[in-house]
N, C-alpha and C positions, 0 to 999 in steps of 0.2 A: 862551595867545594869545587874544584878543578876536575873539570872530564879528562877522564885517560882514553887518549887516541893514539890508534896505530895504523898508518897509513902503510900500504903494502903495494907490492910490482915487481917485477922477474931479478932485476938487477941490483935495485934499489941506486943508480946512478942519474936519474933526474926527473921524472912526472913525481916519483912521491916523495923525492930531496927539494921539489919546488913547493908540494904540496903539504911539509913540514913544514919549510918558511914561511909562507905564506901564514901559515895557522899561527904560528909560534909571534911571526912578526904582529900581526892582528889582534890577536888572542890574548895577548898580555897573559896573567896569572889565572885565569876561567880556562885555560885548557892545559894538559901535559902533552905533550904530542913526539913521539916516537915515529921512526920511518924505519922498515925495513925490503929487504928483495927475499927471493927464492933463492938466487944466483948472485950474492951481492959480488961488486966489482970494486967499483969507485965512483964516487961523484965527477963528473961529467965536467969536464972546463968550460963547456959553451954553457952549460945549466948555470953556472956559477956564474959567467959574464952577463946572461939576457937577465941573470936574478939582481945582479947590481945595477941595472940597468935603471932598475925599479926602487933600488932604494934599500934591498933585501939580499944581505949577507950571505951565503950559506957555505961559504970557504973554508968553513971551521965544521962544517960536518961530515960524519962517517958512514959510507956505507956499510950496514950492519945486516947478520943472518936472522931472518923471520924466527930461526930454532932457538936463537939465545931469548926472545920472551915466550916460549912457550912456557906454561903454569902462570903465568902474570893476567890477572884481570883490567880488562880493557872497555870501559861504556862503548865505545866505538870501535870498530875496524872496518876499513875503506879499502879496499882493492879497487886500484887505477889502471890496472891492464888487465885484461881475459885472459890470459897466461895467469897471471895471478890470481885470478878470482877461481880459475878450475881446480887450481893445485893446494890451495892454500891449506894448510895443516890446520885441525881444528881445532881451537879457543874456547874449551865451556865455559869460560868465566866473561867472554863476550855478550855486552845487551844488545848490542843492535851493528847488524854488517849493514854494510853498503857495497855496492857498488857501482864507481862512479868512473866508466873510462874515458881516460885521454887517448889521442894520437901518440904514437910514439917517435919521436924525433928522428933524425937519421943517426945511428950508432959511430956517429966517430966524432974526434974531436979537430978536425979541421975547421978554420974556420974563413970559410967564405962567406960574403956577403947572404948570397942560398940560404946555405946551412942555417946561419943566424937568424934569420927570417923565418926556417918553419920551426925553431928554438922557441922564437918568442911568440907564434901561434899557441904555441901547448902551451907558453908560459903564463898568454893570456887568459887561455882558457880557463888555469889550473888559478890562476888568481881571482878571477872573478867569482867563481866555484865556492873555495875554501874563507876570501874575504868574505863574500857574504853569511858562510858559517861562523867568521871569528864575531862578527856584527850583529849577526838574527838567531844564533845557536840553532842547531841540526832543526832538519824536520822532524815532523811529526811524522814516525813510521812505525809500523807495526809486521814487516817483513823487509825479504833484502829486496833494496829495489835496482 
């Protein structure tokens, strides 16, 4: 049976839009995986270039409001920013939170050679992270860590 995961972050414009691909890309049918913000905006155009970069689409995804799954049970929830993690609205139907932060990109969609560069820092981060989730399934945990 498929883990329901929901990856969470302030905006929902690119650590947990990378760190839905990532899972989704890897994951195949063993995970459902949802991403949401606090403050959703829009997916991020440099998130989307450093993510094709890699092989990994995400041009077709939405930033969506954390409010539109509340009542939804979820095995998993992952808060990727401390903005996130303090605020997040509560999930009783949640088995297991996480929190796993990224750096946060610089907030614009310029793109300079810079920008792209600390883009695909957090892009690496967030891949190497969540690949090995779609590959070894979650830790073993027994609180948020």
């Amino acid at each position: 049976m498929a883990q329901k995961v929901l990856i969470l972050c302030t905006k929902n414009s690119c650590r947990s839009q990378m760190a839905e691909g990532v899972l989704r890309h890897y994951g195949g049918d063993r995970f459902i995986v949802e991403s949401a913000g606090l403050e959703p905006t829009h997916v991020n155009q440099n998130a989307i270039r450093v993510m094709k970069e890699i092989g990994i689409d995400i041009s077709k995804q939405k930033s969506k409001d954390v409010r539109s799954f509340l009542g939804e049970y979820f095995g998993y929830l992952i808060t990727v920013c401390s903005d996130a993690d303090k605020k997040c609205p509560i999930f009783p139907g949640v088995s297991t939170r996480l929190y796993w932060p990224f750096q946060d990109p610089p907030q614009t969609e310029d793109e300079t050679p810079e920008i792209l560069d600390e883009f695909r820092k957090v892009r690496d981060a967030i891949h190497a992270k969540f690949k090995e989730v779609a590959e070894n399934g979650f830790p073993s945990v027994t609180a948020k860590q």
